[in-house]
Structures are given as structure tokens and as C-alpha cells.
KOLKOLRO-22270 format. One record per residue: residue number from 1; residue in one letter; x, y, z of N, C-alpha, C in turn. Coordinates in steps of 0.2 Angstrom, whole numbers. Layout:
# KOLKOLRO-22270
  seq  type     nx     ny     nz    cax    cay    caz     cx     cy     cz
  NUM     A      X      Y      Z      X      Y      Z      X      Y      Z
...
//
This chain:
# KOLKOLRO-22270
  seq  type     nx     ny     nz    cax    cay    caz     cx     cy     cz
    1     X    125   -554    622    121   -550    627    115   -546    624
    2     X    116   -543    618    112   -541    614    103   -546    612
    3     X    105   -551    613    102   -557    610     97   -558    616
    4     X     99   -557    623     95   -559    628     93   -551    629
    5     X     95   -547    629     90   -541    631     84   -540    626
    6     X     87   -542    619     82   -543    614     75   -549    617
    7     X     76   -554    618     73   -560    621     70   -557    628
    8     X     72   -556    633     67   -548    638     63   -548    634
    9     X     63   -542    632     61   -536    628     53   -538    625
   10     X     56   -546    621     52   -547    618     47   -552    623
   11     X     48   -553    625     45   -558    632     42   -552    636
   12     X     43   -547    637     39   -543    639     34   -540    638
   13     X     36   -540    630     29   -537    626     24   -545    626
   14     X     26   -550    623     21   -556    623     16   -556    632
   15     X     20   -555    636     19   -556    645     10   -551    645
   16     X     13   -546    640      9   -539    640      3   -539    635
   17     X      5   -542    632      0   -545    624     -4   -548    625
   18     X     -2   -554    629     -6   -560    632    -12   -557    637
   19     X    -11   -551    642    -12   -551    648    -17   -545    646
   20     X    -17   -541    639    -22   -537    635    -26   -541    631
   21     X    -25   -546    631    -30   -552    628    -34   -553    632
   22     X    -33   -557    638    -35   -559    642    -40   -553    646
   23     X    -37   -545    647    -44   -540    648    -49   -541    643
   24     X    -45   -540    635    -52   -540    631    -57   -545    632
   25     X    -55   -549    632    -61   -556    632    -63   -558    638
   26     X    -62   -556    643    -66   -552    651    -70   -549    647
   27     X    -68   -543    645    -75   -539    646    -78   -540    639
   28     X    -78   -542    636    -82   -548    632    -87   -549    634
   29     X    -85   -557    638    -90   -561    642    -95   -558    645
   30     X    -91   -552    649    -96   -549    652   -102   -543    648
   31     X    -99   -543    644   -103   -538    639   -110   -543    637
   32     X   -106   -551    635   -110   -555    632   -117   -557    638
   33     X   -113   -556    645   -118   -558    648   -124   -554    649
   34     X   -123   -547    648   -126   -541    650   -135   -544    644
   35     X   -131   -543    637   -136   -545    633   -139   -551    633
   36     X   -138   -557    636   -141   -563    637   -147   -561    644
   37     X   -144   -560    649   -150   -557    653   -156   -552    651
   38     X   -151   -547    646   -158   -541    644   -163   -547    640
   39     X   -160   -552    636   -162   -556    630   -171   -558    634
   40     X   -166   -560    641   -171   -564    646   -177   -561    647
   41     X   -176   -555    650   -179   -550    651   -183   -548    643
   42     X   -182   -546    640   -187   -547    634   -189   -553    633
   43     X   -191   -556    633   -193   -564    630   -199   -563    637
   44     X   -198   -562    642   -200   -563    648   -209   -556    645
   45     X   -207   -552    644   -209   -546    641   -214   -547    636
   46     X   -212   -550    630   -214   -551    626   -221   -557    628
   47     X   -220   -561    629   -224   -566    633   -229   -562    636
   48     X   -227   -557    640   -232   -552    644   -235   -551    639
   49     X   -233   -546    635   -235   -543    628   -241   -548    625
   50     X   -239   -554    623   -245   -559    620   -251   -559    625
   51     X   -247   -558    631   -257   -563    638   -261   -556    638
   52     X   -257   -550    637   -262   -544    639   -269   -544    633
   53     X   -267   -544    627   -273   -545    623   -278   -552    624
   54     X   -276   -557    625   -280   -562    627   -284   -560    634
   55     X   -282   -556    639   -284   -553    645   -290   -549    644
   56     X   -288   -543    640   -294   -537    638   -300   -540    633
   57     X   -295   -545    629   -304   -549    626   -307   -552    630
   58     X   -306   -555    635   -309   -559    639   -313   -554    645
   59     X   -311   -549    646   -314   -546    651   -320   -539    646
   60     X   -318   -538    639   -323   -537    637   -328   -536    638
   61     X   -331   -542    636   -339   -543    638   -342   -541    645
   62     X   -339   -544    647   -341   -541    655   -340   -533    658
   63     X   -334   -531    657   -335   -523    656   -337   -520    651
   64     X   -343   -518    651   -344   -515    645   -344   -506    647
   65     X   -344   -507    654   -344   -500    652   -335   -494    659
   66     X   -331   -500    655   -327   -498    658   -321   -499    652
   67     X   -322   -494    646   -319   -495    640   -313   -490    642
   68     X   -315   -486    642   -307   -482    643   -303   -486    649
   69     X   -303   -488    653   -299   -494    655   -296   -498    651
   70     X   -299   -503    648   -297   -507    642   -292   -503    638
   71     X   -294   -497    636   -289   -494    630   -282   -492    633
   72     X   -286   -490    639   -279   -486    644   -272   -494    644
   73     X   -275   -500    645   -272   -504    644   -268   -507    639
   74     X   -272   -508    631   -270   -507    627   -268   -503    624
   75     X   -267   -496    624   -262   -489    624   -256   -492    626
   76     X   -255   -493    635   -250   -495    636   -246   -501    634
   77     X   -249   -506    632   -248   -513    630   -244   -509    624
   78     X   -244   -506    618   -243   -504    613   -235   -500    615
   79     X   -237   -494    619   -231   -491    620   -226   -496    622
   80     X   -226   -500    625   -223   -505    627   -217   -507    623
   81     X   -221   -512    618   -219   -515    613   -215   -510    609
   82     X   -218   -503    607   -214   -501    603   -207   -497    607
   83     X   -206   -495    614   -202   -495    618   -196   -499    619
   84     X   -197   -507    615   -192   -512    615   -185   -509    612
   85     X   -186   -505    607   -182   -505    602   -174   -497    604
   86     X   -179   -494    610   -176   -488    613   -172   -490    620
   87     X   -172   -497    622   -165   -497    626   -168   -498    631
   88     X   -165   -501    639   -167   -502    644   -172   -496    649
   89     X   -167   -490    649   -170   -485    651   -179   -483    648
   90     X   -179   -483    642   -185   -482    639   -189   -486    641
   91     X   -187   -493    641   -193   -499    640   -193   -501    648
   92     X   -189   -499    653   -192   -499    660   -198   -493    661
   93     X   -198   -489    658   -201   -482    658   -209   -485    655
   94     X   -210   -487    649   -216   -491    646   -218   -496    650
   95     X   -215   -502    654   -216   -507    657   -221   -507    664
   96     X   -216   -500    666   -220   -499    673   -226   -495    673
   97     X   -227   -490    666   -233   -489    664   -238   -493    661
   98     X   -235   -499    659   -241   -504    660   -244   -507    664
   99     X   -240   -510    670   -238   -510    676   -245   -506    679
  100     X   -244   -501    679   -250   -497    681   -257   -496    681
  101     X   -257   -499    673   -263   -500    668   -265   -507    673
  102     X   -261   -510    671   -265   -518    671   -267   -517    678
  103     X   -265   -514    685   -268   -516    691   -273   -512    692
  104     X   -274   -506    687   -282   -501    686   -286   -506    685
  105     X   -285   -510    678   -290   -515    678   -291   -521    683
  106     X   -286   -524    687   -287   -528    690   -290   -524    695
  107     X   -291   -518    697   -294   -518    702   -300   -515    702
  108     X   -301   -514    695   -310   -512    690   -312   -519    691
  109     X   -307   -525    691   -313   -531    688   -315   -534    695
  110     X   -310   -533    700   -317   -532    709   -322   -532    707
  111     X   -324   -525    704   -333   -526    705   -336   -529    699
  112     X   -335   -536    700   -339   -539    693   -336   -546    695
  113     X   -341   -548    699   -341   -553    702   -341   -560    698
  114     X   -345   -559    691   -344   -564    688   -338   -565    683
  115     X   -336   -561    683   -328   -561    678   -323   -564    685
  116     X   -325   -563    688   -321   -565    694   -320   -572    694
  117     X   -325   -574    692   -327   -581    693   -325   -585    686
  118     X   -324   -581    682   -323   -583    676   -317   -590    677
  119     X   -316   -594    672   -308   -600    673   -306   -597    668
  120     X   -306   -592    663   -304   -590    658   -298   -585    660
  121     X   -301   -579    663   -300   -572    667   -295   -575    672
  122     X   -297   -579    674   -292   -584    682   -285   -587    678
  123     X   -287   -589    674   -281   -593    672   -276   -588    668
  124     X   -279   -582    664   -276   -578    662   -272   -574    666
  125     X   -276   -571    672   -273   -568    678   -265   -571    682
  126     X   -267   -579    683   -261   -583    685   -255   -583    680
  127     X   -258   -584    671   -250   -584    669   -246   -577    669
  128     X   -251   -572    669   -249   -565    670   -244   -566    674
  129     X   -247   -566    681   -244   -565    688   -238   -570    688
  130     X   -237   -576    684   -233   -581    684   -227   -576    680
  131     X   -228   -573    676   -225   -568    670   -222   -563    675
  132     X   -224   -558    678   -224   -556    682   -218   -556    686
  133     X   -218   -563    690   -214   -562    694   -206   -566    691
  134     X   -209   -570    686   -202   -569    679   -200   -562    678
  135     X   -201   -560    675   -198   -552    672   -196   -549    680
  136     X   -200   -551    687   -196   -546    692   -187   -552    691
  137     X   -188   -558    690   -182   -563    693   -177   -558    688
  138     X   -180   -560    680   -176   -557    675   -173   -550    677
  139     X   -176   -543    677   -172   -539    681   -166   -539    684
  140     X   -168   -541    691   -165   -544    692   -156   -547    692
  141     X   -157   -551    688   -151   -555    686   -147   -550    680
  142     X   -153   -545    676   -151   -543    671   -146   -535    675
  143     X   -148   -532    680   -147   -529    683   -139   -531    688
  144     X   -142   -537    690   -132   -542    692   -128   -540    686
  145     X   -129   -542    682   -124   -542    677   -122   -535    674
  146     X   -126   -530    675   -125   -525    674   -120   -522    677
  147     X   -120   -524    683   -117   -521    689   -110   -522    689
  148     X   -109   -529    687   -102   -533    685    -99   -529    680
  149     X   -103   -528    674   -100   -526    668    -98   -520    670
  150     X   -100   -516    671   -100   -509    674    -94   -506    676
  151     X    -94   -514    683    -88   -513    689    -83   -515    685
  152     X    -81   -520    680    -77   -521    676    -72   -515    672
  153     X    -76   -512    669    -76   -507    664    -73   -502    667
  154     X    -74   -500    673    -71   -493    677    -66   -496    682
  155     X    -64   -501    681    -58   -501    688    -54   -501    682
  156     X    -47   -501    685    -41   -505    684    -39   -509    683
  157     X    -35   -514    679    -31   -509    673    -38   -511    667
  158     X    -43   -514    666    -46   -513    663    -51   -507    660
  159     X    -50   -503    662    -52   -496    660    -49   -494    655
  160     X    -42   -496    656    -38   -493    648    -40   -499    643
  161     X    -42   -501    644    -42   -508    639    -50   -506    635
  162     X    -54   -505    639    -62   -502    637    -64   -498    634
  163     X    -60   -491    637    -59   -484    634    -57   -487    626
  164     X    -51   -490    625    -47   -491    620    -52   -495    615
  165     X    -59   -499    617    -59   -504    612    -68   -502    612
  166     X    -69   -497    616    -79   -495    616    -82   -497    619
  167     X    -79   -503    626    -85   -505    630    -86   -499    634
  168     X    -96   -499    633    -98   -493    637   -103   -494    641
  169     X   -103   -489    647   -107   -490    653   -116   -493    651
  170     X   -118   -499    653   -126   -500    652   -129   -497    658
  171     X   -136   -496    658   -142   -494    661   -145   -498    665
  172     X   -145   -498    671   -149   -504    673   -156   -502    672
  173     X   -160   -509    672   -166   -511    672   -170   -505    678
  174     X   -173   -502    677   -173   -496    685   -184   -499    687
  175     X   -185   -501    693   -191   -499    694   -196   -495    695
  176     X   -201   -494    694   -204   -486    693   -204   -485    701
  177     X   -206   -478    700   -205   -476    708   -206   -475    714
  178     X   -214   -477    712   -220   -480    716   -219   -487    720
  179     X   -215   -490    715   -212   -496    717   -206   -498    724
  180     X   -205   -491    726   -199   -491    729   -205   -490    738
  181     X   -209   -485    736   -214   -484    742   -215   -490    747
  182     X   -217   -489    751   -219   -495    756   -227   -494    755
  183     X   -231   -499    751   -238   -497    750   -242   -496    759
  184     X   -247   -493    757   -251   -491    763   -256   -497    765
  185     X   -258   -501    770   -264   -505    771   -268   -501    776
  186     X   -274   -502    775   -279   -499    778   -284   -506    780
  187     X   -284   -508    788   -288   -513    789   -295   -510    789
  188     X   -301   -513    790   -308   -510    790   -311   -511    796
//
């Protein structure tokens, strides 16, 4: 009789062991995914990072007298870049302030009709805007996972399993503020 309560006992703990494995390598995955989308989201970034200097050389010549613009751009291009290293919070905070920069210039190079007309300036603009609306897909997804991971970590019975082993709340990817407004149109 002994022999079987012992065999429980221990079939208990195995049933329990197995089923504390199976939490941690859940939120594993989902930790793992969180980082593959930020991964995304940076690569997505950095790509941006490379076109914006090929942008302001090119629009140079043509503005010459719209230089604190340019700077204003690559000031922010820079904070950017070194914002990668300080975590989602931070480097959404840098991004949307480039964000900024770049559409001050886009919409200084309106009046410069022959920059307009540039293939160089044109083509630069399109892969931006191509970037662009990657880094919006990438949030996005990185943002999904987030949410997963999160929702994971705080319910039950997973939460004791998280607590116990370090998984910690991440930050979504947040957009600037301005971003949320419904822009104004003004027809003429």
C-alpha cells in the first residue's frame, strides 16, 4: 500500500513538473518573440537611419539657405541612432522626433521646385516612405507580441511561474502624440 501512495505521490509531482515546464517554455517563446519583432523594428530603423544622410546630401545643394533645417534633421537622425540602445520607450521617443524633422523638411523642399523634380530626391523620398510604412507594419506586430507576452505573464497560473524565473513586463512601441490627432484639411 505504501508502494502505491508513494507511485501518486510521485506521479503527482512528475504531472506538476511536466506542466512547470511546459509554463516556462511558453513564456520563453513568447519572450522570444517579443525580441524578434523589436529585432524587426530595428533593422526596419536602421535602414531609415542609412536613407536620411543620402536625403540631406542630396537636398543640399538646393537648399542652401534652409541649413538649420538640414541640421534639425540630422541632430534628430543622430539622437535616433544613439536612443537604440535605451529600449523601446526611449527610441519611440527619438523616432517620432525624427518623424517631425523629416516632414519640416519635406515640406521646406515644396518650395524648390527643381529639387522636386530631382530622380535622385524622388527616389530617395519613395524608399523612405517605403521604410516608412515598414517600421509603421513593424510596430505593429512588435506591439502584437507585446501584448501576448504581457497577457501571458500576468494571468494565471503563469504568473507564478514568471515571478519565479524574471519574465518582465515590456513596453510597447508607443506613437508620438500628434499621431493619434485626426490631422486638419483646409481646402482652398
Amino acid at each position: 500500500m505504501e508502494i502505491i501512495i508513494l507511485l501518486v505521490v510521485l506521479g503527482i509531482v512528475v504531472v506538476l513538473a511536466l506542466f512547470v515546464v511546459a509554463l516556462y517554455n511558453g513564456l520563453v517563446q513568447r519572450r522570444l518573440r517579443v525580441d524578434e519583432a523589436w529585432s524587426q523594428i530595428d533593422v526596419q530603423l536602421k535602414r531609415r537611419h542609412d536613407l536620411i544622410p543620402n536625403l540631406v546630401n542630396a537636398v543640399r545643394g538646393y537648399m542652401e539657405f534652409e541649413e538649420e533645417v538640414l541640421t534639425r534633421v540630422t541632430q534628430a537622425r543622430a539622437d535616433a541612432v544613439a536612443a537604440g540602445a535605451r529600449g523601446p520607450a526611449d527610441q519611440a521617443d527619438a523616432e517620432n522626433a525624427l518623424t517631425g524633422t523629416l516632414r519640416s523638411l519635406f515640406a521646406v523642399m515644396e518650395n524648390y521646385p527643381d529639387l522636386k523634380a530631382n530622380q535622385n530626391v524622388l527616389s530617395l523620398q519613395e524608399e523612405l516612405s517605403t521604410t516608412e510604412n515598414q517600421i509603421a507594419f513593424s510596430r505593429q506586430h512588435y506591439n502584437a507580441t507585446v501584448r501576448d507576452y504581457n497577457t501571458a505573464i500576468a494571468t494565471v497560473p503563469a504568473v507564478f511561474i514568471a515571478g519565479m524565473f524574471g519574465f518582465g513586463k515590456r513596453e510597447f512601441f508607443e506613437a508620438e502624440e500628434g499621431a493619434r490627432a485626426v490631422p486638419e484639411v483646409q481646402l482652398r
